[in-house]
C-alpha positions in Angstrom: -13.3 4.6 9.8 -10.0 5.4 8.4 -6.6 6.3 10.0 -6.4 9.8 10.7 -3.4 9.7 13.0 -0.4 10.1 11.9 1.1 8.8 14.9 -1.1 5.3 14.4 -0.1 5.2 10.8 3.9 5.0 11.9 3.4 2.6 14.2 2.0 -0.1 12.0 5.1 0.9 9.8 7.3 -1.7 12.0 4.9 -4.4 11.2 4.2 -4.2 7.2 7.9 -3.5 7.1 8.9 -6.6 8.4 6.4 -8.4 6.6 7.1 -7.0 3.1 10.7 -7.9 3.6 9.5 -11.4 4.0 10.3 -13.9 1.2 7.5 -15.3 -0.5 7.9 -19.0 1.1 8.2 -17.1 4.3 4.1 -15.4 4.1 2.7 -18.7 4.9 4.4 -18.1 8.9 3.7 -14.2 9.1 0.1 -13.6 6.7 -1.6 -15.9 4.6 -2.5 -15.7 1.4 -6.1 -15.4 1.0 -7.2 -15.0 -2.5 -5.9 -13.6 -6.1 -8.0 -11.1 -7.8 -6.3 -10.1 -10.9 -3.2 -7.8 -10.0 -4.0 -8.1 -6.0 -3.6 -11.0 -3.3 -5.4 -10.7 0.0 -3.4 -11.6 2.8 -4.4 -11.8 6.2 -2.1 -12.6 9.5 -3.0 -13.5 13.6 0.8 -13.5 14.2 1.0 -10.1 16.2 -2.3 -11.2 18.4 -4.2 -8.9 16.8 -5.3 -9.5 12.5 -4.8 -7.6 10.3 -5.4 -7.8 6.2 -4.1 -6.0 3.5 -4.4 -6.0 -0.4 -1.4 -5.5 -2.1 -0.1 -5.4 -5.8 3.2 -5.1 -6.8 4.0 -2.4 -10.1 3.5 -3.8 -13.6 6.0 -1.2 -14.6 8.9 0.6 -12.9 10.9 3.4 -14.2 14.1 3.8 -14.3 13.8 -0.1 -14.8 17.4 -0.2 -13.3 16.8 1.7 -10.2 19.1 0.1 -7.2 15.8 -0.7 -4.9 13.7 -3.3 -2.8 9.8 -4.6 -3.9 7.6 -1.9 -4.4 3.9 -2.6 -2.9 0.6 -0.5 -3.4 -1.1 -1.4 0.0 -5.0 -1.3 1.2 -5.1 -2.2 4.9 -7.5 -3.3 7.6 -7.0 -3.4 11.2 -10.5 -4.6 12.9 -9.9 -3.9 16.3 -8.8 0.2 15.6 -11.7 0.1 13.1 -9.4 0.6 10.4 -10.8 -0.5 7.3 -9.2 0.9 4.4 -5.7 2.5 5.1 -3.6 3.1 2.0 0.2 3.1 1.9 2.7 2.5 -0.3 6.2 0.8 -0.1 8.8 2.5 -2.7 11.7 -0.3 -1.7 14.2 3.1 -1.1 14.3 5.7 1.3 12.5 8.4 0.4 13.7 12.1 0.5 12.6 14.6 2.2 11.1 17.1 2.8 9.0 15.6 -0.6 5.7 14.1 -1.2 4.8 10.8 -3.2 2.0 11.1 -5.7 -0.5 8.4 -6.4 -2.3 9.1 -9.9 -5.5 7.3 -10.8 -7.0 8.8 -14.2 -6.9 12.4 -13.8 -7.1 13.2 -10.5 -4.3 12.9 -7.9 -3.5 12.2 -4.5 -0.4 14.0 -2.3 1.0 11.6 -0.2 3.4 12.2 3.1 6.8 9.5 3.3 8.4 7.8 6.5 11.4 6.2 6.0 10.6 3.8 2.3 6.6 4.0 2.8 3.9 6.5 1.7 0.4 7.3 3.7 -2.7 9.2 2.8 -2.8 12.2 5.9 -6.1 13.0 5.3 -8.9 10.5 5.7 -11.3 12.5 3.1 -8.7 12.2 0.6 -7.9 8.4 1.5 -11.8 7.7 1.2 -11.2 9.4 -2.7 -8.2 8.1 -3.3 -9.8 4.3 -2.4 -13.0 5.2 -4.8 -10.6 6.4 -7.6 -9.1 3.0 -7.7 -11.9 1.1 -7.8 -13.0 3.0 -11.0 -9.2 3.3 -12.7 -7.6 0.8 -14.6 -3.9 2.1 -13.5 -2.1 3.5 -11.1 1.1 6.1 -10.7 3.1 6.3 -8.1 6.0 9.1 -8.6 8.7 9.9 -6.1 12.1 10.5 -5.2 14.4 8.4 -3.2 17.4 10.5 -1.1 19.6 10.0 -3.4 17.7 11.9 -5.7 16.1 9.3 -8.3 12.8 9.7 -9.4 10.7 6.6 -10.1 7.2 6.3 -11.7 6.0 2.9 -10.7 2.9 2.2 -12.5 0.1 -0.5 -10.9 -2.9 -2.8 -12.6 -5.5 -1.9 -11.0 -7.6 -5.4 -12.3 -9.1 -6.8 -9.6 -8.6 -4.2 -6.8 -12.2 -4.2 -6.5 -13.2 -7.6 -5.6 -10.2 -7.9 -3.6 -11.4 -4.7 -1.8 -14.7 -6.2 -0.9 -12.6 -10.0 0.1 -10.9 -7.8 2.3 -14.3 -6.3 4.2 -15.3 -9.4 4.1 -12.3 -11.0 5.4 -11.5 -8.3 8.2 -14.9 -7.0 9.0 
């Protein structure tokens, strides 16, 4: 089942923020790294009582290059006990502007996107179950949007290896 709630959806913001602000020493205390595939890690964390897993890869290209901003992370989440099993977000590293959407392109087709605060989420779980099976087939990514002080940013993602981190993840987090 994915998330279909938008309410749900912000509430797990709190917790992927404060990991994705972690330094990379710091994941071994908060989520483990489980695996490499390609472009993606697999991590997985107990730390909140209740696990979670996620995929993420950061952007193999960002434009403007020189854009004042945080990481930006393409995110595939699981969250066993809600039955959550393949949640997309994505962190931009800026606050995003609004009202706007962020769109993720894979190939031709292409997904609309609703922001809170710096992340993106899928609204509608038809579209997240598409958006999932176009990333499997593509080979990249776009992610454009536009941060509140009006900078747009195309950040473009590898999808090598999304696939078999996908299915670590189900495995992982079933």
């Amino acid at each position: 089942m994915l998330i279909h709630d938008r309410t749900l959806i912000i509430r797990r913001t709190a917790v992927f923020a404060a990991l994705a602000l972690l330094p990379t020493a710091a994941w071994s205390q908060g989520a483990n790294v489980t695996g490499t595939f390609g472009a993606w890690s697999l991590y997985t964390s107990d730390a909140s009582g209740s696990k979670i897993c996620f995929v993420a890869s950061e952007p193999k290209d960002k434009k403007p290059a020189n854009a004042n901003r945080a990481t930006a992370l393409l995110y595939i989440s699981a969250w066993p006990k809600d039955g959550i099993r393949s949640e997309v977000s994505v962190k931009l590293g800026y606050p995003i502007k609004t009202p706007s959407t962020v769109t993720v392109s894979v190939g031709d087709e292409s997904f609309k996107l609703f922001p809170k605060d710096e992340r993106a989420y899928v609204a509608d779980t038809t579209e997240e179950m598409k958006l999932v099976e176009a990333l499997k087939k593509g080979s990249t990514a776009s992610v454009v949007a536009t941060s509140t002080r009006g900078t747009d940013t195309t950040d473009t993602y590898s999808l090598s290896g999304v696939t078999q981190a996908l299915q670590a993840l189900a495995t992982n987090c079933p």
